[in-house]
Structures are given as C-alpha cells and as structure tokens.
C-alpha positions in Angstrom: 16.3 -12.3 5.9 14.8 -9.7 8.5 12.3 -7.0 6.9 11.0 -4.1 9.4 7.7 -2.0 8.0 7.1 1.2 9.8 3.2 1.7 9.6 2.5 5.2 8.8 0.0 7.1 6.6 -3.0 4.5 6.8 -5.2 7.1 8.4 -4.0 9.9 6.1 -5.0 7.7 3.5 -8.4 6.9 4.4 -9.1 11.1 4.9 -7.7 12.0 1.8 -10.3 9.6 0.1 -13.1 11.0 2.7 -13.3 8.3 4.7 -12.9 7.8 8.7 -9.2 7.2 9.6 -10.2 4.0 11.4 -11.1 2.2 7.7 -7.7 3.6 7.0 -6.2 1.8 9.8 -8.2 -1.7 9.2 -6.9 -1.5 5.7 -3.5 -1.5 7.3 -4.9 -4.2 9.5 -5.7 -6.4 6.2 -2.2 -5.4 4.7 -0.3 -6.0 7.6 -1.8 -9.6 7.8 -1.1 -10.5 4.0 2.6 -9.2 4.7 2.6 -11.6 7.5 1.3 -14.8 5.8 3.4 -13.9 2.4 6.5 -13.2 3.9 8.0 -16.8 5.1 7.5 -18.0 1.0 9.4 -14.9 0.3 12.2 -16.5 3.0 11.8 -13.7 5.3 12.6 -14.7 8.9 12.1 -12.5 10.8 9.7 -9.6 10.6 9.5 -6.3 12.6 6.4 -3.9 12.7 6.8 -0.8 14.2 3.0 -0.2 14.7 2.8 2.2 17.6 4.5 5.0 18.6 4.5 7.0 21.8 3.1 9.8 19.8 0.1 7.9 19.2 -1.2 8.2 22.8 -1.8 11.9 21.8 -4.5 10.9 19.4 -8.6 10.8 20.6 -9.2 7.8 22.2 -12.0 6.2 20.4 -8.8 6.4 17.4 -6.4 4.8 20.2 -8.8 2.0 20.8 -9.1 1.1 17.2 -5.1 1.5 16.8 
C-alpha cells in the first residue's frame, strides 16, 4: 500500500492556541515520526510526505530554518 500525507496547518495550529508556529511545526515533527514508525505494522510500503513547498521559501527565515 502507498499512503502520501501533505503537511499543512501545523503552524496555524500552534497560533490559534497562542503559541509560536515553530512548536506547531515540531508537533508535526513528532507526528510525522510516529506515522513513520506505525505505518509498516499497518502494511504500508511506501510512504510519501510532501513537507515543503516552494511557497515556503516565502516565509521569515528563522521559520524556514526550523521547517
């Protein structure tokens, strides 16, 4: 089985909770790596992450770096 995830919203979650979008984006971080160990027991085989889009170079760099 191949399962793709398209990583969006982990900053927009962190703001709407007041918090800095970079704890939004280790959260992701953290999710992300649970998907990865969980998912050959769940007989995925291959796994795509779309993580970073072109768009994202538009975003203050200190954000970028923790991207």
């Amino acid at each position: 089985m191949h399962v793709a995830i398209i990583m969006d919203g982990n900053g927009r979650w962190a703001q709407e909770r007041g918090l800095p979008r970079t704890t939004g984006h280790r959260a992701g971080a953290k999710a992300v790596r649970r998907i990865v160990e969980a998912a050959p027991g769940l007989g995925i085989r291959t796994l795509t992450l779309y993580a970073f889009s072109s768009d994202n170079w538009k975003r203050p760099r200190a954000e970028v770096n923790q991207l």
